[in-house]
FIKOL-815150 format. One record per residue (C-alpha): residue in three letters; z, x, y. Coordinates in steps of 0.05 Angstrom, whole numbers, plus 5000, padded with zeros to 4 digits. Layout:
! FIKOL-815150
alaZXY ...
This chain:
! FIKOL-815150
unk499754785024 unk501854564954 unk498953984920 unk499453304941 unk499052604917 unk496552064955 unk497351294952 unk494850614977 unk500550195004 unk500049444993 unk497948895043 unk498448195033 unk491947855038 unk488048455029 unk489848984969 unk489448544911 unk485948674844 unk479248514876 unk480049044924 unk483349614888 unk477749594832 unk472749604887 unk475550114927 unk476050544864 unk468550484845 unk466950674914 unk471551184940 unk476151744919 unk482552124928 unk488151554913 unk493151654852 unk497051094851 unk496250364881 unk501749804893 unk501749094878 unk502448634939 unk509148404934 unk510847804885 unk516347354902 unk519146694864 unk519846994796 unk524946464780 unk525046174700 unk525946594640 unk519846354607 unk515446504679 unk511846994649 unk506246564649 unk506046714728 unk504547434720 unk499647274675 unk494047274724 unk488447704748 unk492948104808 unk497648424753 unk494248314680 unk492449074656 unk485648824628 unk483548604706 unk486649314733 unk480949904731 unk485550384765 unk489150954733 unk496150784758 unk499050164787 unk505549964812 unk507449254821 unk512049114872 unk517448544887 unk520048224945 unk527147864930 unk535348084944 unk536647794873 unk538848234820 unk536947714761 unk530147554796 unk528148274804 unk530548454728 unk526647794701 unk520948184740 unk522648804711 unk522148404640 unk515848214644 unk511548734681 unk514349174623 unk512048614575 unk504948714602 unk506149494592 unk507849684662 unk513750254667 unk515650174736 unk516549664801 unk517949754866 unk522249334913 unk520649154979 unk526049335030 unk521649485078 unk516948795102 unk518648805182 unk515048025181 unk520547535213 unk520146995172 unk521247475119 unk527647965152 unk530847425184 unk532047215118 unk535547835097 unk529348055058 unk524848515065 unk528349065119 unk532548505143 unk536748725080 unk538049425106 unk543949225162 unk547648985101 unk550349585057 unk554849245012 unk549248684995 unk544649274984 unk549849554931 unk552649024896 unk544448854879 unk543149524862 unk549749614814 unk547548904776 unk539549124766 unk541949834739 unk546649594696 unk541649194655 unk535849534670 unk531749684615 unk525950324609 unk522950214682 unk522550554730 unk525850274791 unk522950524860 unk524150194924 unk519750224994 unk524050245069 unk523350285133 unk529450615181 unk533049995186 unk531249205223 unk535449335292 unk536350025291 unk534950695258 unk541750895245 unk541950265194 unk538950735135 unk544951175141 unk548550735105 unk544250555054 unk542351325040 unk548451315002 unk547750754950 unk540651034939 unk543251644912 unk547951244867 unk542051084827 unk536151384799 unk531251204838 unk524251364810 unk521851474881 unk524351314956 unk517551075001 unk519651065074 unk516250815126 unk520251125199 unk520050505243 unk525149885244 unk523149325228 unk523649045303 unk517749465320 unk512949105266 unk507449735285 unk507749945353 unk509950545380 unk510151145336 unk513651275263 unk520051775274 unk517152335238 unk522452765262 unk527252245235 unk525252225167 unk524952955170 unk531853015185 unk533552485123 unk530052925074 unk537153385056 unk540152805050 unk536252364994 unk536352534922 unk530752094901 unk524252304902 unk521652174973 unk514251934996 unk512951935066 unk509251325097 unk507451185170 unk501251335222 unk497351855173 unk490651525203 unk486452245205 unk486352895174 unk488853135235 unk495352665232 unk495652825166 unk496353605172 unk501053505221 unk505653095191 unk505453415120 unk506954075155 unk512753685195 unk515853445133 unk515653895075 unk518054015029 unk515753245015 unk508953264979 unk508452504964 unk504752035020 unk502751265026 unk496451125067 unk496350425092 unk491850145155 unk489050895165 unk485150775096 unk483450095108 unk479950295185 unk476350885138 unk476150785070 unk473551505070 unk480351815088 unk483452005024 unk477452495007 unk476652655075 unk484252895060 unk483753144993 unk477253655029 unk481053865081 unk487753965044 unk486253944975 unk488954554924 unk485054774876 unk486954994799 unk481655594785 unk476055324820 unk477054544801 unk480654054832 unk487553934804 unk485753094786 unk478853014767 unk479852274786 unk480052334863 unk473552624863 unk469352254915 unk462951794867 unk457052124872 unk453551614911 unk450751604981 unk451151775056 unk457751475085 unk453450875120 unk449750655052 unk457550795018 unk460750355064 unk456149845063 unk455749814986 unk462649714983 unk464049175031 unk457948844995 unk460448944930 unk468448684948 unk465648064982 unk460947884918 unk467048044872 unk471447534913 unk465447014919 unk465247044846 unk473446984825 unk474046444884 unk468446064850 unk463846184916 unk469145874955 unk469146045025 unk476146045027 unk474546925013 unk472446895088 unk480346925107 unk480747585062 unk473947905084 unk475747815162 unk482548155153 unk479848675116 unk474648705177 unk481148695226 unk482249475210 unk475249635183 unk471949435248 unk474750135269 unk470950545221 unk464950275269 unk463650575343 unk463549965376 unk469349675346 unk471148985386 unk462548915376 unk463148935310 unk469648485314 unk466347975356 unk460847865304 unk465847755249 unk472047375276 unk468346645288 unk464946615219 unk466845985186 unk460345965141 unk458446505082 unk451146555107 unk454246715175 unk458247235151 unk453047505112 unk447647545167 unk453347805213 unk455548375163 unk448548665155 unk448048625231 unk453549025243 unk450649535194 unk443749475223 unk445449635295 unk451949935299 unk453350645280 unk459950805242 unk463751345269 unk468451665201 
């Protein structure tokens, strides 16, 4: 198997600064992490709104970041564009891929994807005053159907994409079921860009099967497998990993030199929720954060809804406290 990179995807709520320097302290094997999307980038002079701890460098301790945008207008995207570069950032992402209602039914997101023509007249007014970044864009099939990126394929290879992240579901499915491997395997002829596969890695055994599936693609997004077992990109990078005479190709996805996986895990969850506590001021408004974050993580755990149960009520920070060193007291994790 050739070498690989590996990324985290972004999730509202949950992948934020906070988290991603976390994460990085504890764990190993990611190259690149996305912004959560931003959306509203609306006044010239707004750059004051990216000013702020989720996309300053100087509050980013990872190697490489991407931020991403949410938004079908070309002037709103390239005022983005503007300003991330501004803050020395040399690419964004677009969203075309959020499968939320409130968010497709407004033609964003992958409710943009039935549209072809809106797709390309946005794309022919960003490239045309586009200005050294790097413009990559994340999708999903389509919203209604799976034919709907057949059209868009297309304008994509119009442009030079810096990358082409897609995620084989439509948006009507929000998660369930399975992602189309097979699909996106039979896409891969037809896409110039450089393509990153993204859907249901949640193992090294999914993993292997899917990068075997769809090579030659060497480029994959881990999302809610990563965030059930934060262990999974070095659990990856063991199995599958390719070596350079003896040494590992990136230094930087080697696992820290810490712990057993219990003590690791527990570290880091106690280490994110102090980081919050202390940017929120010790409000427990982080509560909202920590329990989604608990939402997949409760499956790194063998009795999962246990574990879920202990968490989802919490309203109180001594209550989650005393509940989170329960669940690491008397319930054996399982990654």
């Amino acid at each position: 198997m050739s070498d690989f990179l590996l990324s985290l995807g972004p999730f509202q709520g949950i992948t934020d600064a906070p988290f991603r320097n976390v994460f990085k302290q504890h764990f190993g094997g990611i190259d690149k992490f996305y912004t959560p999307f931003f959306t509203g980038i609306h006044k010239e002079n707004h750059a004051k709104n990216l000013q702020v701890e989720e996309i300053d460098p100087q509050c980013n301790d990872v190697e490489t970041l991407t931020p991403q945008i949410l938004s079908t207008d070309a002037e709103e995207i390239l005022r983005f564009a503007k300003q991330c570069k501004q803050l020395g950032y040399k690419e964004i992402n677009l969203n075309m891929g959020c499968p939320f209602p409130r968010v497709a039914n407004k033609k964003r997101g992958c409710g943009m994807l039935p549209y072809p023509d809106k797709v390309a007249a946005m794309f022919e007014s960003i490239f045309e005053q586009i200005d050294d970044v790097k413009f990559s864009v994340k999708c999903r099939l389509g919203y209604f159907s799976p034919d709907e990126i057949e059209a868009v394929i297309p304008i994509f290879n119009q442009f030079p994409l810096s990358e082409l992240i897609i995620h084989p579901r439509i948006g009507k499915q929000l998660y369930k079921g399975e992602a189309d491997v097979e699909r996106f395997k039979a896409l891969i002829p037809s896409i110039n860009a450089q393509l990153v596969y993204n859907g249901d890695i949640v193992s090294v055994d999914s993993f292997g099967r899917i990068c075997e599936t769809v090579q030659p693609v060497n480029s994959f997004m881990l999302g809610r497998g990563i965030l059930a077992n934060p262990f999974l990109a070095e659990q990856i990078m063991d199995t599958h990993g390719v070596s350079l005479q003896g040494e590992l190709v990136r230094t930087h996805r080697m696992r820290p030199q810490t712990h057993d996986k219990t003590d690791r895990l527990h570290a880091y969850v106690l280490d994110l929720y102090e980081d919050r506590l202390r940017h929120a001021g010790g409000s427990p408004k982080v509560l909202g954060r920590m329990k989604e974050l608990w939402s997949y993580l409760m499956y790194s755990f063998d009795e999962p809804q246990d574990v879920w149960r202990k968490i989802k009520k919490i309203n109180a920070l001594k209550e989650y406290e005393d509940a989170v060193e329960e669940v690491f007291k008397d319930i054996a994790i399982v990654i």
